[in-house]
C-alpha positions, 0 to 999 in steps of 0.5 A: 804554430811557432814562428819556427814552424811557419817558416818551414816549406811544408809537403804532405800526404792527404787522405785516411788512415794512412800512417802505413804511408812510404810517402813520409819516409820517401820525402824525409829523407830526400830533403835529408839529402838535398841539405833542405832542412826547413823542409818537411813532409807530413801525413795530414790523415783527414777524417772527410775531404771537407777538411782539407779547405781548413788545412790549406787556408790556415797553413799558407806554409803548405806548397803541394800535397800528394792525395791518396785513398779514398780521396783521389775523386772526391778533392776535385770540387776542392780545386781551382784547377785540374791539368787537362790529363787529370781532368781526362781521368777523373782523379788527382793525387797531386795537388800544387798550392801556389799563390792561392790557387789549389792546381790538380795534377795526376802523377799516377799515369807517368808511375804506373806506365813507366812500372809497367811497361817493361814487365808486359810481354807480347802475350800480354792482350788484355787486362783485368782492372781489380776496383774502380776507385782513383786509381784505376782510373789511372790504370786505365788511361794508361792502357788506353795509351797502350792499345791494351783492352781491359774490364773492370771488375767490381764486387758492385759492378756498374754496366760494362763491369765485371763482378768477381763471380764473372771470372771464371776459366775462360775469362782467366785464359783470355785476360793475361795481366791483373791488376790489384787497385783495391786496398786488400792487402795493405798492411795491416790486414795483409792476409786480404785478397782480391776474390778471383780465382787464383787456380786459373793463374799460370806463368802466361799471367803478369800480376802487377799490385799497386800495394806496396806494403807489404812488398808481396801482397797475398794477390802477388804470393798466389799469382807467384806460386802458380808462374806468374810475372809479379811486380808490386807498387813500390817503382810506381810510387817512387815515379810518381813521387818523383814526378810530384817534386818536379810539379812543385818545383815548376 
């Protein structure tokens, strides 16, 4: 590393395969706006989380990182603390590095409730949380705050989860909002889709995608066709980003 280099103030993005990633490009130019050149944001695309130990100890530049897919549970060992409501959901994407201390947040609650609140109508009583991964944790806890009951559903569905051949007409009609956490979809391989069935979907349904490349995924261009509120990932993840700068300037 060039002396040049060393004196950067260094962020990032910690997960796998992520060069598709709006975090790069969201951070780069708002340092570009702020006048803060020696900051820079970098995806650190980490072929297993073990590597992440290496990346920090060696690279002492690095004041925080933003973790993604598919690593949002599994840096927990890797912390040496978790914020009490990061803790309570079971995921981090977030991390502050301070004075040696590895300090896990999660910025996903505050994204995705303040995305979603005002889309959701008084119709809208009980939710389907699409995958079980770090993110819907997030999704979770958010709908436990709003008193809003929801199911898990999981192509390997776990006790008091949905599998996808669990939803059929009835379930469809009594579970008005959706919820996209799973990966289908995501650029490039945007022809993908969660496997639920789509003809029950009218204009009672809110069909919310944390995806947001592209902007309208094959789960929201269904839902759309039949009535439904759609609404993609891109104002939960500007939310979230917003809430990491704040974390790390703390």
């Amino acid at each position: 590393m060039d002396k040049k280099e060393y004196k950067k103030v260094r962020f990032g993005l910690i997960g796998r395969n992520i060069s598709y990633s709006f975090s790069k490009g969201y951070f780069t130019q708002k340092f570009s706006e702020l006048g803060l050149d020696d900051y820079s944001y970098e995806n650190f695309d980490l072929e297993k989380i073990e590597d992440i130990s290496s990346l920090i100890d060696n690279n002492p530049n690095i004041k925080g990182v933003n973790v993604t897919i598919p690593y949002k549970e599994a840096v927990l060992p890797y912390l040496t603390e978790i914020h009490p409501k990061a803790a309570q959901i079971g995921a981090v994407n977030t991390i502050k590095l301070h004075m040696g201390q590895r300090i896990g947040f999660n910025t996903d609650v505050y994204g995705f409730r303040n995305a979603i609140e005002s889309q959701l109508k008084t119709h809208h009583k009980k939710a389907l949380i699409l995958g079980t991964g770090g993110a819907s944790k997030a999704v979770a806890f958010v709908f436990d705050e709003l008193g809003i009951p929801f199911q898990f559903v999981s192509r390997n569905p776990t006790a008091n989860q949905l599998n996808y051949s669990d939803l059929d007409q009835n379930k469809m009609e009594e579970y008005t909002i959706l919820i996209n956490c799973t990966p289908l979809g995501t650029f490039p391989k945007v022809e993908d889709k969660p496997n639920v069935p789509y003809q029950f979907i009218g204009d009672a349904h809110l069909l919310f995608d944390l995806i947001y490349n592209p902007q309208k995924t094959s789960f929201l261009t269904e839902g759309e066709s039949r009535g439904a509120t759609i609404c993609n990932g891109h104002r939960m993840l500007q939310l979230q980003a917003e809430k990491s700068w704040e974390i790390w300037n703390s």
